[in-house]
NUDREN-42613 format. One record per residue (C-alpha): residue in three letters; residue number from 1; x, y, z. Coordinates in Angstrom, 3 decimals, padded with zeros to 6 digits. Layout:
<sites>
+---------+-----+----------+----------+----------+
! residuo ! num !        X !        Y !        Z !
+---------+-----+----------+----------+----------+
!     Ala ! NUM !        X !        Y !        Z !
...
+---------+-----+----------+----------+----------+
</sites>
This chain:
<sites>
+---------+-----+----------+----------+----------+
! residuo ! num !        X !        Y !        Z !
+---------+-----+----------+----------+----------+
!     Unk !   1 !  014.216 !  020.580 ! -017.579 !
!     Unk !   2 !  014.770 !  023.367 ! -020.206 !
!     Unk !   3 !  016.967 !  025.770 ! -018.009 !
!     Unk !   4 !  016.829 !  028.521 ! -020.812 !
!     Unk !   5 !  013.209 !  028.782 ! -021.130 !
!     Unk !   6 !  013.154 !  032.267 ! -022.987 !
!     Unk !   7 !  010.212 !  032.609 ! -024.812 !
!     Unk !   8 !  009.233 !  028.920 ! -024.854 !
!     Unk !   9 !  009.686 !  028.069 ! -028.137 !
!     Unk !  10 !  012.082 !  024.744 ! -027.242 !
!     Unk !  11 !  009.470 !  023.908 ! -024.431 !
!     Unk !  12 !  007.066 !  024.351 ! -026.626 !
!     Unk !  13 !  008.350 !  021.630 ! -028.943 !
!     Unk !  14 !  008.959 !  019.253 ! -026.272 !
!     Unk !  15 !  005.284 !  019.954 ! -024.744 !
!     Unk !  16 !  004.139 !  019.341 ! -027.977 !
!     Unk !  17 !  005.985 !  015.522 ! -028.526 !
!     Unk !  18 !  004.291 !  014.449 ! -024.837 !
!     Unk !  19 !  006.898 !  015.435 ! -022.531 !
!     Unk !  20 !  006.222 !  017.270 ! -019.414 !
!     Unk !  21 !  008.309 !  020.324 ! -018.779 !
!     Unk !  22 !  010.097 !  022.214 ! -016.267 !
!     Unk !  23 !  010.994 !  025.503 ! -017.850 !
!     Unk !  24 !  013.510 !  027.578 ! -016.113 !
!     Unk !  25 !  015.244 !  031.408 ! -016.982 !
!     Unk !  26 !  016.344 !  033.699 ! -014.557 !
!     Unk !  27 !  014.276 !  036.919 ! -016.599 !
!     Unk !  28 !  010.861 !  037.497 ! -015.008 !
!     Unk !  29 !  009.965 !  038.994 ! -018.278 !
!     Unk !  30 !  010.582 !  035.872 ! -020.264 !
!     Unk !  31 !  008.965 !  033.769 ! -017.843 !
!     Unk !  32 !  005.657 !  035.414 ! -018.017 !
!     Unk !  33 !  006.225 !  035.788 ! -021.602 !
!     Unk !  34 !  006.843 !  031.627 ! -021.611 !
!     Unk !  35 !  004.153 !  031.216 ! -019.293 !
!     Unk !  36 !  001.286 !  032.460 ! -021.042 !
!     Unk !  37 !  002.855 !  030.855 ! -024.081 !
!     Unk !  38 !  002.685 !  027.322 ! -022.573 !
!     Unk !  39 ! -000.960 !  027.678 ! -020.221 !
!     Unk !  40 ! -002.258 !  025.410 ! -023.031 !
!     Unk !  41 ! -000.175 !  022.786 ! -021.520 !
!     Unk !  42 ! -001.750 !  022.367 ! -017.645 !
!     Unk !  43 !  000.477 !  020.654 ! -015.478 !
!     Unk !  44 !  003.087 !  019.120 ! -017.759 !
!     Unk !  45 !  004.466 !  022.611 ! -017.756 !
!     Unk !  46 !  005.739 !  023.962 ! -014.208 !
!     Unk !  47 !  007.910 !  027.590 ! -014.630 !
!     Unk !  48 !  010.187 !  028.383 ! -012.331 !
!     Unk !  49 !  011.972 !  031.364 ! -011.931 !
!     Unk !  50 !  016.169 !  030.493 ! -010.782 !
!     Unk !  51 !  019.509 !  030.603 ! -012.435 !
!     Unk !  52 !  021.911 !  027.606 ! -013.547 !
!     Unk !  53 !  022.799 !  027.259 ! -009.895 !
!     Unk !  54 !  019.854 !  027.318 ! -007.993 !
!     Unk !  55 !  017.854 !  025.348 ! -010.667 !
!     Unk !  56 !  019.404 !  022.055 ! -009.369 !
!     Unk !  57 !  018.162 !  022.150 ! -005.890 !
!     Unk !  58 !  014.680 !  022.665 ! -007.093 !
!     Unk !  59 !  014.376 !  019.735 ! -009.776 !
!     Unk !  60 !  013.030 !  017.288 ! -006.950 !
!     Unk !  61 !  014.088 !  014.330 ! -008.942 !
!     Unk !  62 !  016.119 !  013.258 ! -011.805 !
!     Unk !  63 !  014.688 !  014.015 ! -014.803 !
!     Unk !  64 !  014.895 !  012.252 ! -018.536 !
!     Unk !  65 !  016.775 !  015.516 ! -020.437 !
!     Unk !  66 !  018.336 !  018.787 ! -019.519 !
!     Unk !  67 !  018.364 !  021.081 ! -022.105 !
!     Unk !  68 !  020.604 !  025.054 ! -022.395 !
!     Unk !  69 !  020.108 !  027.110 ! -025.363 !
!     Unk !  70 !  023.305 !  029.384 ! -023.848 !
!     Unk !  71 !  023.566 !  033.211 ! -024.292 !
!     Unk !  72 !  021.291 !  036.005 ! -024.638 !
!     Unk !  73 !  017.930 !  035.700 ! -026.326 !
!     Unk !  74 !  016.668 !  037.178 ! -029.436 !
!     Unk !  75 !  013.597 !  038.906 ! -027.050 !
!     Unk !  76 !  016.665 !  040.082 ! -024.984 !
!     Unk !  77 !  018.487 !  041.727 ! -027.767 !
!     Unk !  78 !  015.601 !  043.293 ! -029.759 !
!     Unk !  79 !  014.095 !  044.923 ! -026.693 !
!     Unk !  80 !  015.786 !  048.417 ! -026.593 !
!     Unk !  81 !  015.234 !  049.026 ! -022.945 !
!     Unk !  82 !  017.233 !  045.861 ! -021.987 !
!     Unk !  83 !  020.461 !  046.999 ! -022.615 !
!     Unk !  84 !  021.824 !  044.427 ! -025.002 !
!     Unk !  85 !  022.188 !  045.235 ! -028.809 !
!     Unk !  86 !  023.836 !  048.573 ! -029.579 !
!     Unk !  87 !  021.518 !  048.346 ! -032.507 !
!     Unk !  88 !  019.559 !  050.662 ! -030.373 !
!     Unk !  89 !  020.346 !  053.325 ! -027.862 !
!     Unk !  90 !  019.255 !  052.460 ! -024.199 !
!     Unk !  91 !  020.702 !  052.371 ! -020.731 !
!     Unk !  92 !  023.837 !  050.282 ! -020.540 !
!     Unk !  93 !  022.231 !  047.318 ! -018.528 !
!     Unk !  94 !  022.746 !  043.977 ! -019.732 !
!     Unk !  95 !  021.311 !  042.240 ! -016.561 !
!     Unk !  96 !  018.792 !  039.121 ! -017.597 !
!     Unk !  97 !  017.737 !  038.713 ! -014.501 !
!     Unk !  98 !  017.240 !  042.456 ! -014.301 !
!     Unk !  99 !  018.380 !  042.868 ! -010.594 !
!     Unk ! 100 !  022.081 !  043.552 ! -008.954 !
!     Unk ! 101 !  025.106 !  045.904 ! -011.068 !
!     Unk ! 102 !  024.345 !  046.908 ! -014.634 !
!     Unk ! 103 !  027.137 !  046.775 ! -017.392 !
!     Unk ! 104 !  027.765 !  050.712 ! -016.493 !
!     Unk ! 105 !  027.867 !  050.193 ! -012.905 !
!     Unk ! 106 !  030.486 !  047.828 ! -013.457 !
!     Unk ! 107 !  032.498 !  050.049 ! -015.580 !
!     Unk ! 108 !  032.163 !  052.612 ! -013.440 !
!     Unk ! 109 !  033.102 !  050.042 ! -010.287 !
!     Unk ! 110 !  036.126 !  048.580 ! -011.826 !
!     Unk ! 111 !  039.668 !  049.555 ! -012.476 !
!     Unk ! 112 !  041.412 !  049.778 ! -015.926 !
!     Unk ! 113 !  043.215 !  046.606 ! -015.150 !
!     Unk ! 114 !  040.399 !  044.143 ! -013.990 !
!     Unk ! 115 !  038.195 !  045.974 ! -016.807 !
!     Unk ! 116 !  040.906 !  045.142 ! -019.458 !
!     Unk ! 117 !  040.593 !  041.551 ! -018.100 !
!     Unk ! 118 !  037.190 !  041.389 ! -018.255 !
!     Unk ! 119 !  037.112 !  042.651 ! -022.420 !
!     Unk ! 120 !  040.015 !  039.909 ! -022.528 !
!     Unk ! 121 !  039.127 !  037.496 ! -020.937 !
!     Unk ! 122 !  035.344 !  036.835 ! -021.776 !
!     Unk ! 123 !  035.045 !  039.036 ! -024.525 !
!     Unk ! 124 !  038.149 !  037.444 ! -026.242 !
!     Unk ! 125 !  039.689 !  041.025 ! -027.420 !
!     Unk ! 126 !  043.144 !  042.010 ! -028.314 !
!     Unk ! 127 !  042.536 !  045.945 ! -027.696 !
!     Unk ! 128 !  041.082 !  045.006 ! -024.156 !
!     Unk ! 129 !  043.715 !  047.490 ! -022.703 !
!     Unk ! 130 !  043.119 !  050.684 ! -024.675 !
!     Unk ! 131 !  039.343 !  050.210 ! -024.538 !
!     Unk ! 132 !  039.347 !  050.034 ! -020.890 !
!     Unk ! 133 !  041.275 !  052.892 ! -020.253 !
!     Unk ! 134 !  038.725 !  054.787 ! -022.651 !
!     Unk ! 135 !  035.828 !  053.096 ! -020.779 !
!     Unk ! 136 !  037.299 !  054.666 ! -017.806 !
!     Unk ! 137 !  037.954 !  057.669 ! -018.919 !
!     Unk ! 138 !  034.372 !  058.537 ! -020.712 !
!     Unk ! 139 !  032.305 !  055.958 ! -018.123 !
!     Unk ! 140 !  029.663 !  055.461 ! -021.348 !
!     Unk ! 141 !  026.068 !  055.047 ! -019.713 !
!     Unk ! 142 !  024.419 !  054.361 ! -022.710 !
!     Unk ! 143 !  024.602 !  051.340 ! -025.247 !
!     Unk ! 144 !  025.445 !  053.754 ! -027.976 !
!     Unk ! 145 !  027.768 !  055.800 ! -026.103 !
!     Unk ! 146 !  029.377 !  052.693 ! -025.647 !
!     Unk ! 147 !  029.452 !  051.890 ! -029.587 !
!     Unk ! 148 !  030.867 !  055.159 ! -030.915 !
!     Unk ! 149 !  033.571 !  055.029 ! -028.610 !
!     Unk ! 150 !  034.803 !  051.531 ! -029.588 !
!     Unk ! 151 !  034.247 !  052.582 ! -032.954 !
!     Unk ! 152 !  036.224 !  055.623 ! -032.819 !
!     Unk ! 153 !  038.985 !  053.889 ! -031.598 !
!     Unk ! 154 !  038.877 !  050.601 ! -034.224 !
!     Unk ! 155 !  036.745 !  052.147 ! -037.633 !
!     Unk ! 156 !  035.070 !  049.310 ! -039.294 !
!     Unk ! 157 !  036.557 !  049.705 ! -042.369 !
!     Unk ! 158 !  034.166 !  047.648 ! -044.453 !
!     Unk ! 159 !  034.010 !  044.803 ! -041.747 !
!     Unk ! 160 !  030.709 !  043.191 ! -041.422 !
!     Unk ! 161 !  031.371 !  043.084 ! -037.710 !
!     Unk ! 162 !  030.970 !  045.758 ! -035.850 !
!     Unk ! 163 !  034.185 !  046.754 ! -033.378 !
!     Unk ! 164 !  031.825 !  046.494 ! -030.527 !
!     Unk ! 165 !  031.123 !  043.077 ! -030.368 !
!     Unk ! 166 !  033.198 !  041.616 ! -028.494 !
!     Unk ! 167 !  033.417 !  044.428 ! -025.910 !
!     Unk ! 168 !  029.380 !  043.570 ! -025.672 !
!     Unk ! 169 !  029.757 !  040.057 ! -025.129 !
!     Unk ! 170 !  032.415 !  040.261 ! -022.322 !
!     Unk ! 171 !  030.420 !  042.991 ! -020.209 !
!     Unk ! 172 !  027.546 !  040.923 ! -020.942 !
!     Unk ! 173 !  029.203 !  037.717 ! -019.894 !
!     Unk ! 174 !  031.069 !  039.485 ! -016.496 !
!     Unk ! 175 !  027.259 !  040.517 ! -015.809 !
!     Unk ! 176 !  025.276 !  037.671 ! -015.093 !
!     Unk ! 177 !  028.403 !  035.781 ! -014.113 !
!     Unk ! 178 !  027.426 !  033.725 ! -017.359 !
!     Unk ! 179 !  030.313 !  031.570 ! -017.583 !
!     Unk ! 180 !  030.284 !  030.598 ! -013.543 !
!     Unk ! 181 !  026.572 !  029.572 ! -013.812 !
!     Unk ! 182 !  027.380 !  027.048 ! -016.400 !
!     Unk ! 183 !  029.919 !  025.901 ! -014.664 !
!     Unk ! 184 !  027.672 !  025.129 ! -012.202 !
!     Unk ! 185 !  024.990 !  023.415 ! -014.064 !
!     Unk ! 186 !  027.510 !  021.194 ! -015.675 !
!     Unk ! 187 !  028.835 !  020.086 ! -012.322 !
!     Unk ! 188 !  025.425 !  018.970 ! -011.139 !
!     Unk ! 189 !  024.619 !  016.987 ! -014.411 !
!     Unk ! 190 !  025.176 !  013.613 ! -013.401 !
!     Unk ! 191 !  022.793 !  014.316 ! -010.075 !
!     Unk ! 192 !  020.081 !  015.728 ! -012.166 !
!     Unk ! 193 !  019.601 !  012.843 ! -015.010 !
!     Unk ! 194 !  017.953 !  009.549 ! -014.495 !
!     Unk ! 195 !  020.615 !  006.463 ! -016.136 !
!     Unk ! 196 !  019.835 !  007.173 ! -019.912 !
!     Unk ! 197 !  018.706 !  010.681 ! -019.361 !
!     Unk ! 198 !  020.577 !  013.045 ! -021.846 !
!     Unk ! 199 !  021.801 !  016.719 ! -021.515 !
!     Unk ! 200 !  021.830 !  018.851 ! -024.504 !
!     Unk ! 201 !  023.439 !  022.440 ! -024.633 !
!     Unk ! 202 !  023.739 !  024.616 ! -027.681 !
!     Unk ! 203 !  026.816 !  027.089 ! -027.036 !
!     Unk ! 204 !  027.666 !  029.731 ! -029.709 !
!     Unk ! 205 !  031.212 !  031.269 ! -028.412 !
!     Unk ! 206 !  034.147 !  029.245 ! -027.986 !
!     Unk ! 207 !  034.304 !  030.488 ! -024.159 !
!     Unk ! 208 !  031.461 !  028.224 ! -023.548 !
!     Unk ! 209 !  031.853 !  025.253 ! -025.635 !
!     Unk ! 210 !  034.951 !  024.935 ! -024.131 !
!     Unk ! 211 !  033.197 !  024.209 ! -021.095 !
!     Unk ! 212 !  031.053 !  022.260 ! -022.164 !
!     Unk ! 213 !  033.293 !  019.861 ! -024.271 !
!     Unk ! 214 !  035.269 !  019.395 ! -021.503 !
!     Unk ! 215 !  033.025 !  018.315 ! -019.023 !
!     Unk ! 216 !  031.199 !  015.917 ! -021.165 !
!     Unk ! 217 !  034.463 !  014.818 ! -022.488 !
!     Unk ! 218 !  035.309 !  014.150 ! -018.322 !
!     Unk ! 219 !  031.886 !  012.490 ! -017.433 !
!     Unk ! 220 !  032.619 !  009.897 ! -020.337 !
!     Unk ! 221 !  035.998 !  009.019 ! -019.582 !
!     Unk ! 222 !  037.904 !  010.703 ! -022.606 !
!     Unk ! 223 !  040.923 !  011.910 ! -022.389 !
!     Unk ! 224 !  041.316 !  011.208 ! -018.389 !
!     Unk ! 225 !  044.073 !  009.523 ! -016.393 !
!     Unk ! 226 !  044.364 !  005.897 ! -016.899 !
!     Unk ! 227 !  045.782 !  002.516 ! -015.330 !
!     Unk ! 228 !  048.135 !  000.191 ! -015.894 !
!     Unk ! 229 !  045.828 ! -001.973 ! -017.648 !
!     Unk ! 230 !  044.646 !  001.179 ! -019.723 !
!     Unk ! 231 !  041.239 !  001.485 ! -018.070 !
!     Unk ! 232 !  040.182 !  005.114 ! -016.246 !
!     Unk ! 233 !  041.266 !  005.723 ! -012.896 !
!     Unk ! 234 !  037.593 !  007.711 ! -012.590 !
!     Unk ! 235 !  035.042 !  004.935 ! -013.710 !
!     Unk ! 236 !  033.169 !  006.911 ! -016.796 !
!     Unk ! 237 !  029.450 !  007.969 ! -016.259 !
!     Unk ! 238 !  027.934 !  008.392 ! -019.687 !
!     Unk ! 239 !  029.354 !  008.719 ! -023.132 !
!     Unk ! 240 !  029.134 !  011.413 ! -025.725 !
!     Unk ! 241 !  025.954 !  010.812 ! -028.263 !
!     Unk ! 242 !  027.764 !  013.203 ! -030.843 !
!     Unk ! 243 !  031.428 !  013.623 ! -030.063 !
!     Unk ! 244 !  032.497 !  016.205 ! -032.009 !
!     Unk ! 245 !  029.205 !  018.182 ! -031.469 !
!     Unk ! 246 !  026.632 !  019.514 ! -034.220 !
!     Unk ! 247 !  026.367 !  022.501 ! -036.044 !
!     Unk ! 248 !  023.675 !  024.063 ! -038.313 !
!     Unk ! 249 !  023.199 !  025.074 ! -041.839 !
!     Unk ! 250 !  020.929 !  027.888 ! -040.615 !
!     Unk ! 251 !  021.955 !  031.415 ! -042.461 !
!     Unk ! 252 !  020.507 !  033.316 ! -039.581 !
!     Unk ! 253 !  023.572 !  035.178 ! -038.322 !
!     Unk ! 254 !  022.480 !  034.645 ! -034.618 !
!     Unk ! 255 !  022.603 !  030.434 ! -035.220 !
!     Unk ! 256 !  025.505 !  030.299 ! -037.625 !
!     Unk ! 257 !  028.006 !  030.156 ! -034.804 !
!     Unk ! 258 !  025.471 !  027.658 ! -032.444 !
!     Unk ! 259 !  027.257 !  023.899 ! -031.454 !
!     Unk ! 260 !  025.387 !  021.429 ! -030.213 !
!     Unk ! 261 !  026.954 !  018.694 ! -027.679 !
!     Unk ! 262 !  025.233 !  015.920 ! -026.340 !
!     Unk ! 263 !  025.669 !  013.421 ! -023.102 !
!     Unk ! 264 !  023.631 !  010.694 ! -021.884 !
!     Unk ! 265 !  024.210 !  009.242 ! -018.726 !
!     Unk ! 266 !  024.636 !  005.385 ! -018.225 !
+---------+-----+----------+----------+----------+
</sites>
């Protein structure tokens, strides 16, 4: 089960090397995108359109490899109209599923204090306060709105990142509830893999690799309470394959930042 399909390109791969897919993303767009992508493919590619925490109830059986390439996609952020990138100017949406509150609804829905906490919490920024309160005050509604009044407030100065980031990822993040689906799909893990079946995520913020490290890290046994005798109290039910987790070499400024952690099931 890839439950990011996006544009299909890790399907694709997988399809390709025999296996028989089932590709899941909650963006209609990217499914028919995927879709026609894949139709090469017949039957060992089923699409199905569900989030992180639906997608378990609709795998039928265990499967040999669950696969999350986390965050937005590169479609996502390059298509203006989506709301995304503040590369562009567009309406403030942010929704991947493209249904329920858009980033400016929420803005507009939430106080200065639960909108600080929001910027803090899952965008990881120290100005959360002051930004919120200008958020408040101005109620941006467009992605560039949005921009030039972060970057009023903290000039860039010569950074190579732009002020905005962060303030992005956490209205992104509060959203789709990004951070609550995982948690989801990582509790279900151990239901959805046959004994030797492996999940693989790639996570490129530390919000979610800390999730994911410490689930995997639970499931094998690390770290939990022990015995007397030294042995877990919770019997282990796989092992990590790469304990520390993987990173790339890739210069693309969209991978540099992706880890990839790895549990099998035994």
């Amino acid at each position: 089960m890839d439950c990011t399909l996006g544009w299909g390109g890790h399907s694709e791969a997988l399809l390709e090397a025999g296996a028989s897919v089932i590709g899941v993303d909650r963006d209609p767009d990217a499914l028919e995108a995927a879709s026609a992508r894949l139709v090469r493919f017949g039957d060992r590619f089923t699409p199905l359109l569900a989030t992180f925490s639906t997608s378990p109830r609709l795998i039928g059986e265990p499967v040999d490899g669950v696969f999350a390439d986390l965050g937005v996609s590169s479609p996502q952020l390059d298509r203006p109209e989506r709301g995304f990138s503040f590369r562009f100017d567009a309406p403030l949406d942010m929704r991947m599923s493209q249904e329920g509150e858009t980033a400016a609804e929420l803005i507009e829905r939430l106080g200065v204090s639960d909108l600080a906490r929001v910027l803090r919490n899952y965008g990881e920024d120290n100005r959360a306060l002051p930004f919120a309160k200008a958020m408040k005050r101005e109620l941006p509604k467009t992605t560039r709105q949005l921009a030039e009044l972060i970057e009023r407030m903290a000039p860039r100065k010569g950074k190579k990142t732009h002020p905005a980031t962060k303030v992005f990822q956490g209205l992104r993040i509060a959203v789709n509830d990004e951070l609550g689906e995982l948690e989801a799909l990582l509790a279900a893990l151990p239901d959805m893999l046959v004994v030797g079946g492996r999940a693989a995520i790639i996570s490129f913020h530390s919000l979610e690799d800390r999730l994911v490290k410490r689930r995997f890290r639970e499931l094998s046994g690390v770290g939990t309470e022990r015995d007397a005798y030294g042995h877990p109290v919770t019997p282990p039910l796989g092992r990590l394959v790469h304990p520390k987790g993987l990173t790339t070499s890739d210069d693309n400024p969209r991978a540099r930042s992706a880890r990839l952690r790895v549990w099998e099931k035994t």
